[in-house]
Structures are given as C-alpha cells and as structure tokens.
N, C-alpha and C positions, 0 to 999 in steps of 0.2 A: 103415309109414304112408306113403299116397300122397302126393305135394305137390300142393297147387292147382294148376289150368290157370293155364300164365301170360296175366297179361290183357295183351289188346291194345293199341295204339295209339286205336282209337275206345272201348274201354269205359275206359279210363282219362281222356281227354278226357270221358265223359259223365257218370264217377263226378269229374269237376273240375267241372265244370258245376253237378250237382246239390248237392254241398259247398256251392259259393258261392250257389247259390238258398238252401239250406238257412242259409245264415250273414244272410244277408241279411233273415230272415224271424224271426219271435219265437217264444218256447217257445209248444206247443200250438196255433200257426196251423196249418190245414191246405194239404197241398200241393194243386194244380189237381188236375182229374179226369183221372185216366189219358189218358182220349184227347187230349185238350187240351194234355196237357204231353208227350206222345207227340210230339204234330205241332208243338210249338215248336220241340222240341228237334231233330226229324228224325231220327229213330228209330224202330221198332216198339215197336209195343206189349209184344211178349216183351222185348225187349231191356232197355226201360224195368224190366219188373217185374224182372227178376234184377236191375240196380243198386240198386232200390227194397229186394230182398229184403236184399242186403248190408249195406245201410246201417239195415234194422231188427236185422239180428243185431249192429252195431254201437254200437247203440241212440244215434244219431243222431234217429232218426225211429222211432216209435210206430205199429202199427195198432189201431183200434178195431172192434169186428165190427159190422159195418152203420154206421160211422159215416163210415169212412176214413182213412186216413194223415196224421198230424200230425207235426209239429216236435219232437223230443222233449222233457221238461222240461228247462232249466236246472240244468248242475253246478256243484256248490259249487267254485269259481276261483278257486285263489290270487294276485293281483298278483305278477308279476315284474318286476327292472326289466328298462328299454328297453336292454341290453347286448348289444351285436354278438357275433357265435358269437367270435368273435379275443379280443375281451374275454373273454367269459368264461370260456375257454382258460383267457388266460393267469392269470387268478385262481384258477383252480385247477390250476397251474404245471404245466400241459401247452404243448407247440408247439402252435399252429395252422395249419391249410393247407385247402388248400381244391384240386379237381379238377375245372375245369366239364364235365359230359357233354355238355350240348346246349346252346342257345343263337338266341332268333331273337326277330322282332318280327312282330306279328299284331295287328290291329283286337280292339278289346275286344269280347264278348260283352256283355249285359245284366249277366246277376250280375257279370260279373269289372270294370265297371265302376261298378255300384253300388258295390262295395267299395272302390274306388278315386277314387270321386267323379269321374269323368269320363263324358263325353259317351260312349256305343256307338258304336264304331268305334273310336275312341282310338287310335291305336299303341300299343303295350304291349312292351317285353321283357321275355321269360319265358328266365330262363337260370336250369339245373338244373345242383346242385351238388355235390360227393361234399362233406363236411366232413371234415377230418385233425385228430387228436390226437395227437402226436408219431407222426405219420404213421400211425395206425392208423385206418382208417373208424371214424369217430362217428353222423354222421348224411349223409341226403339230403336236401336242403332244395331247395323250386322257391318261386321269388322270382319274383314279378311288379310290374312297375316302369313307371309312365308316361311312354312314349320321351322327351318331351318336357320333363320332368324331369331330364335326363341324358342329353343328346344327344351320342352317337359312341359313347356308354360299348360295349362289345359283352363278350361271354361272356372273350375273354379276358384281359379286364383284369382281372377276378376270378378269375383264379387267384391263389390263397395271396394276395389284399389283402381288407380287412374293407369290402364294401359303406357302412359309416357311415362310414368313415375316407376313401374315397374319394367319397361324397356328399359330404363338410363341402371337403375339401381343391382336388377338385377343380369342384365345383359350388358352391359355397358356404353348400349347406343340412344344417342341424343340428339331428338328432334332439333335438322338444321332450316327446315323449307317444308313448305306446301302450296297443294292448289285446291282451292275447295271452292263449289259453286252451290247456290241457294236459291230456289224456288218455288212458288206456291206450289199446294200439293192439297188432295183428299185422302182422307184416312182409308184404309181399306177395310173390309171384317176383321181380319187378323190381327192387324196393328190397332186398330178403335177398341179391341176386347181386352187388348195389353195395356191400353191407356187410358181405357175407361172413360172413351167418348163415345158419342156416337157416329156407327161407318158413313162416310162420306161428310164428317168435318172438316173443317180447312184448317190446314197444317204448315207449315215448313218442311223443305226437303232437302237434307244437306248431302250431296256427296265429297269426300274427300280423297288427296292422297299425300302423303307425305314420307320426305325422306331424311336419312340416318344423316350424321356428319359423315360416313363414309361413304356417303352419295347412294344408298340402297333404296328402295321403295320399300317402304317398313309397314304401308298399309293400304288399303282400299276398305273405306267406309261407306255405307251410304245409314243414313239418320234422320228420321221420322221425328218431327217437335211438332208438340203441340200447339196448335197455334194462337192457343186461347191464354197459353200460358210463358209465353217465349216472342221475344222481338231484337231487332239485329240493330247495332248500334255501331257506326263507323265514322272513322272519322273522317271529314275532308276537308282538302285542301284547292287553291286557285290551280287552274292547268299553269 
C-alpha cells in the first residue's frame, strides 16, 4: 500500500483555515462560491477544490449536485469534561509529558479569531505539541491561545506542564466551561511520524474551546489521539 503525499506547510495552513470557517458556520450553511473563497483565502482554485475534496471524504462538508457544498449535518456529541491532557493522564494512572515541536505568534486570521472572540489580527500563540503517556506518543495537539492572555508564556514553558495548571497559577485565570467535539479521524504523514504510527491510522480527533471565569475564550485546540491507544468514557444518564 502507497502512503499519502505528505502535505505541506501551505495545505495544512489551508486545511486550518477551512476547519475554523467550517467550525464557525452551522450544519447545512453553505460554503462561499468557489471563486470567492478561492480569492479570500489566496489560493487557486485547484488547490481550493483538493482541500474541499478532503474534507468531503471526511464528511466535514457535504456536496449536493447542482446545489453546492455545505456544512455537513451535525454529530451526535458526547460532553466531556473540561480536563487538561495531565489530568486526564493521570486518572487513568499514566505519566504525562508533553514535547513542544513548534511554537510562534502570528496575527489571527478571521475564522481563527471568530473562534477565539477576538479582533483579526490579534496576536495569537500557536504552539504544537507531541502529548507523552508514560512517555509513549499519545497524541499531537496545536493549541491556539490569545498572546495577550498569557503574555511571555512561549512553547517552552509547556514542556511536560498542563497549559490549565499554568493558566490558573501563573496568569490567574481558571477553566470555567468548554465545548469540545470528537470524531473518527486518519493520521496524516505529519502527525503518524510524530506518533509513530503508521499514515492513515485511525485516530481520534478532538477539537476544543474553552473559557476563563472571566467569560474569555482562553483556547482553540484541535488534538490528534491515537487511536490504538485512547478511548472516550462518558457517563450517561435516562433523558
């Protein structure tokens, strides 16, 4: 079996881009006209339709014949709670660690500031993360954080510390709420080489977002688990 072309530096930034238009938007809206979101984004138009095409075999987004590409329907989403990766580690009596690969600050985009309630342009850190479970890769997780929220913090103060633990302790804001959604997912090159599977594994995909006691938007995650080695436990109750 061949492995997928590994994706680049720009198609990964465009399939981040259209994530968060896509998160931002409601089941069944449609997306803009090809050309339109072609030239927002500054991209061709081919380029455009292979991410578009990705994210329909993802089933993210929907086409309809003659009508267009929409949002796809809404999945049924278990609540989790708002528990940091260290957390939940150590409740299921693993070590936790953490490896930052990258690490930087950049003006928000529109979607990545939608999500984040802040103005476009925004400063933002975006520092990407290996996750350790008694030192074995768990997941890759890229956290995006409003600089100004967390001013000096940089990629490596989070090594092996739990981003909430160093929110509360040394900024003094404390996870009150989140919304986080979970579904299957295949590994990519990038992320299978960080996690030392093989690309196109099946995975978990977590995005999340959560907010301060002062009602802020403190983060926009999205999180890569392994899927061989992670499974989701919730509890329920009768309606």
């Amino acid at each position: 079996m061949t492995a997928p072309p590994a994706e680049t530096d720009k198609q990964r930034r465009l399939r981040l881009r259209l994530v968060e238009l896509i998160a931002a938007m409601s089941p069944g809206e449609p997306l803009p006209a090809e050309r339109d979101l072609a030239r927002d984004l500054g991209v061709a138009r081919m380029t455009l339709r292979r991410a578009v095409d990705a994210l329909v075999a993802e089933a993210r987004l929907v086409r309809r014949q003659g009508a267009g590409t929409f949002v796809a329907p809404a999945k049924v989403a278990h609540r989790l709670a708002a528990n940091s990766f260290s957390a939940d580690m150590r409740a299921r009596g693993l070590r936790p660690g953490s490896r930052t690969l990258t690490a930087g600050r950049a003006p928000a985009g529109v979607m990545l500031a939608a999500l984040l309630e802040v103005p476009p342009g925004t400063p933002v850190l975006h520092v990407r993360r290996l996750r350790l479970a008694d030192g074995e890769p768990m997941a890759v997780e890229d956290l995006h954080v409003p600089a100004d929220l967390v001013p000096g913090l940089t990629g490596a103060d989070l090594e092996d510390r739990s981003y909430y633990e160093l929110l509360a302790e040394r900024f003094g804001h404390r996870i009150a709420s989140g919304t986080q959604t979970a579904e299957a997912a295949l590994t990519s090159t990038e992320d299978a080489g960080a996690l030392g599977v093989e690309p196109g594994t099946p995975a978990f995909c977590f995005e999340r977002t959560c907010r301060v006691d002062s009602g802020r938007v403190a983060e926009f995650v999205r999180s890569i688990y392994r899927g061989d080695r992670y499974r989701i436990m919730v509890d329920i109750f009768p309606s």
